[in-house]
N, C-alpha and C positions, 0 to 999 in steps of 0.2 A: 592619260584619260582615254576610255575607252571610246570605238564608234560608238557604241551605242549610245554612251550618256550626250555624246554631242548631238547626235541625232532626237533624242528625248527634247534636250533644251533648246534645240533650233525649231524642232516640230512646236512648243509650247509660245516661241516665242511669235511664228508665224499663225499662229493660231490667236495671241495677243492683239496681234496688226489686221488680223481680220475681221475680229470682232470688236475694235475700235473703230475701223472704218466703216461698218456696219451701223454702228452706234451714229453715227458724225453722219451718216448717211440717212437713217432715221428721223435724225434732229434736224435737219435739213429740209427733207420730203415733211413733215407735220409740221415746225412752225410756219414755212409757207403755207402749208394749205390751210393752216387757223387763219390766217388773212386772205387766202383764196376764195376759201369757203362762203367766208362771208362778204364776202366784197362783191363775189358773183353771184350772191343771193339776195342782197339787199336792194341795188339796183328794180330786180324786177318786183319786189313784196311792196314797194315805194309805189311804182307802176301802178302795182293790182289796187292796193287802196287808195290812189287816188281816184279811180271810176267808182269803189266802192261805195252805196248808199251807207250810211252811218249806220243803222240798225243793223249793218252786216260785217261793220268791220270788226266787232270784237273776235269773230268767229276766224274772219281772214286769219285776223293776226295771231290766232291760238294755233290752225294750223302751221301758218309759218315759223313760230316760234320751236314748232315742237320736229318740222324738219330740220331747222338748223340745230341743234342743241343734237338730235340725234346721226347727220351728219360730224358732226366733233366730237362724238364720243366714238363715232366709226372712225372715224383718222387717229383718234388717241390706242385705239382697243380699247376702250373701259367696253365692260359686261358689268350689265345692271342687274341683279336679282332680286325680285320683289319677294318678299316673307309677308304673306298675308293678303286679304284681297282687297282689290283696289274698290273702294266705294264711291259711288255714282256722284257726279257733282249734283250738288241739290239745288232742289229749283223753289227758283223766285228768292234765292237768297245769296251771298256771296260765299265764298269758302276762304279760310286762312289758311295757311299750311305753315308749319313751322318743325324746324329741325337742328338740327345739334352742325357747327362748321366746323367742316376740319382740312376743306380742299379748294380752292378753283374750280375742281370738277363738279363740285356741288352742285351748283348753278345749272350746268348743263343736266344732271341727273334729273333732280326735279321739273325743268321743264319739258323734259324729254318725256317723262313719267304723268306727270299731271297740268302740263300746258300754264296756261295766265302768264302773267309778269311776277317780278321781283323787287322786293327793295333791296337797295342797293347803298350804300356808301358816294356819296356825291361825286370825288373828286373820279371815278369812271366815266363821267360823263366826258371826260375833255380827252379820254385814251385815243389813242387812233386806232380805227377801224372798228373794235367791240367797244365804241363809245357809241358809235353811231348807232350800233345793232342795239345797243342796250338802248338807248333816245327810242328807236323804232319803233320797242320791242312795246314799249310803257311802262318803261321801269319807274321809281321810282323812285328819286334819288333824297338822299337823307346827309345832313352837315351833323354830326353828334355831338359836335364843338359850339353849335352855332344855334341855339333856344326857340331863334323865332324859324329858321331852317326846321325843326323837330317839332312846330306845333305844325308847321304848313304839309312835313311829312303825315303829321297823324290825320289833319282834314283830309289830304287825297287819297289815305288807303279806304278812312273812310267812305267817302265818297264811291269808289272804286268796287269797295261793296255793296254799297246800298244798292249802284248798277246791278250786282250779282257775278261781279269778276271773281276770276281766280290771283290770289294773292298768294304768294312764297316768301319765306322770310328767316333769318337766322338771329334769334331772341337774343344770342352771345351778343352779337355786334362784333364779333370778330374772328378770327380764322384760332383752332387753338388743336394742339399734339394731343392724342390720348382720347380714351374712351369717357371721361368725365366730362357729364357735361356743366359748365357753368353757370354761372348768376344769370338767369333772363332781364331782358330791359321789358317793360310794362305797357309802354307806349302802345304799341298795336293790339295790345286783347282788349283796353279802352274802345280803341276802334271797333274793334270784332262786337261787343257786347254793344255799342252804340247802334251798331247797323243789323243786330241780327244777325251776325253772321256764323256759319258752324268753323270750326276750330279743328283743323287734323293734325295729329302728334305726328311724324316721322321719324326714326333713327336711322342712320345711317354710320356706315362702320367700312372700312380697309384692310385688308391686311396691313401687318406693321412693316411689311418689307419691301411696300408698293411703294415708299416715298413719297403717297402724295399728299402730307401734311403740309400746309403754306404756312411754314412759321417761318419769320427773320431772315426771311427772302424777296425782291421787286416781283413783281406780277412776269415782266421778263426773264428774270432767272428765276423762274417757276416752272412759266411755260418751257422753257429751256432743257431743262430738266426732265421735267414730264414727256418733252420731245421725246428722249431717248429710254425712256423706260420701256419693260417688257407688256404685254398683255395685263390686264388690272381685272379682276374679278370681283367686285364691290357688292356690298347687299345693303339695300334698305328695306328696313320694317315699318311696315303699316300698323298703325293705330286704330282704333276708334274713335271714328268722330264724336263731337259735341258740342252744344251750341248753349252758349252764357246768355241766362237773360239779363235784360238792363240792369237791375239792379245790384248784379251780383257785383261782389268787389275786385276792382284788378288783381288786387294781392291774392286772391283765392284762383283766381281762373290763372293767373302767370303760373302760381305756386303747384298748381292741377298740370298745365300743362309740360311744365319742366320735369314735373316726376315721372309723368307719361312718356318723356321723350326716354327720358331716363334707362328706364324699364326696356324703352324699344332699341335703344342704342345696346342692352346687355342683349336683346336675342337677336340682332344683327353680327353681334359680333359672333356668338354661338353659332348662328348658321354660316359666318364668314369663314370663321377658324382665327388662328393667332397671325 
């Protein structure tokens, strides 16, 4: 055997061990700071709204919502690129947001992007540390197993609007691979149409080699995972708003709004790449 070949596969292998510890080093430095981040931020936003007069806390907590969500996508690298312009919250009425799942990092994009709360899946509420953020935050937690859970969800989004909050929400109900988007649940355009409220599509798209699809994995080997990933360049596309009057039928504004995401989910990914 030649030097050189042993020099090639010692150089490859030290090059191996570097970039493993790197990696391990990585995943190290970001899971802790997802519980740092928000452990040292929650604390004082508690603080701040507690002297807050009520007329002013929804405003507090849009702020703080939209610092922490964009501190954790600064610890992950995700880069957010918006396609299309981002349209004014409208006033005197609440706004829905609704988009296609396919990450964890969802969650953070949109609020980082367009502030308000989120519905969420109940059993987050008991997580340590982003349970609490999420309680904080006003999320709103939903049992999809549990009937009289998914009426009490559909009164507070309502509710929530008629306020003139901002609402986020993923119509799947669940985390899914690929650019298809699935069956919407109905539940919240009910809402939307009850309260008045305008309705925004959003798509959102990955590259396929980012890894960060949450399928058939714990929220811990997710974060885990996503720990050690490289930079993430993601794109959401902006829709057009629109606003259901009462009488319209769920099935017509669900079926409106799924196409729309539809639509925006093919030119997210066209400005994403493959």
């Amino acid at each position: 055997m030649s030097s050189n070949s042993r020099e090639s596969r010692d150089g490859e292998r030290t090059e191996s061990t570097a970039r493993t510890v790197r990696l391990k080093s990585r995943q190290a430095m970001r899971a802790s700071g997802f519980a740092l981040v928000t452990a040292s931020m929650l604390p004082a936003f508690l603080a701040r709204m507690s002297v807050t007069p009520a007329e002013e806390r929804p405003s507090v907590r849009d702020r703080w919502v939209k610092r922490w969500a964009n501190a954790l996508l600064a610890l992950f690298d995700i880069h957010v690129v918006v396609d299309g312009a981002l349209p004014p919250p409208p006033r005197g009425r609440g706004r829905l947001i609704v988009a296609n799942h396919r990450s964890a990092i969802d969650i953070g994009v949109l609020l980082s992007t367009f502030g308000g709360t989120m519905v969420s899946r109940a059993d987050i509420a008991g997580w340590p540390v982003i349970g609490a953020a999420a309680r904080a935050a006003g999320t709103v937690f939903v049992d999809r197993s549990n009937a009289k859970s998914g009426a009490a969800t559909l009164r507070s989004i309502t509710k929530h609007l008629e306020d003139g909050m901002t609402i986020a929400l993923f119509p799947e109900g669940t985390t899914f691979d690929g650019d298809e988007v699935r069956t919407f649940h109905g539940g919240a355009f009910v809402a939307a149409a009850r309260a008045g409220a305008e309705i925004l599509p959003v798509g959102l798209a990955y590259p396929r080699t980012s890894g960060a699809a949450f399928v058939g994995e714990s929220f811990p080997e997710h974060l885990a995972r996503m720990a050690r990933s490289d930079s993430t360049r993601m794109v959401l596309a902006v829709g057009a708003p629109f606003t259901p009057t009462k009488d319209t039928r769920a099935a017509a504004i669900t079926g409106r709004a799924h196409d729309e995401v539809s639509t925006l989910v093919s030119r997210a990914r066209t400005r994403c790449g493959p």
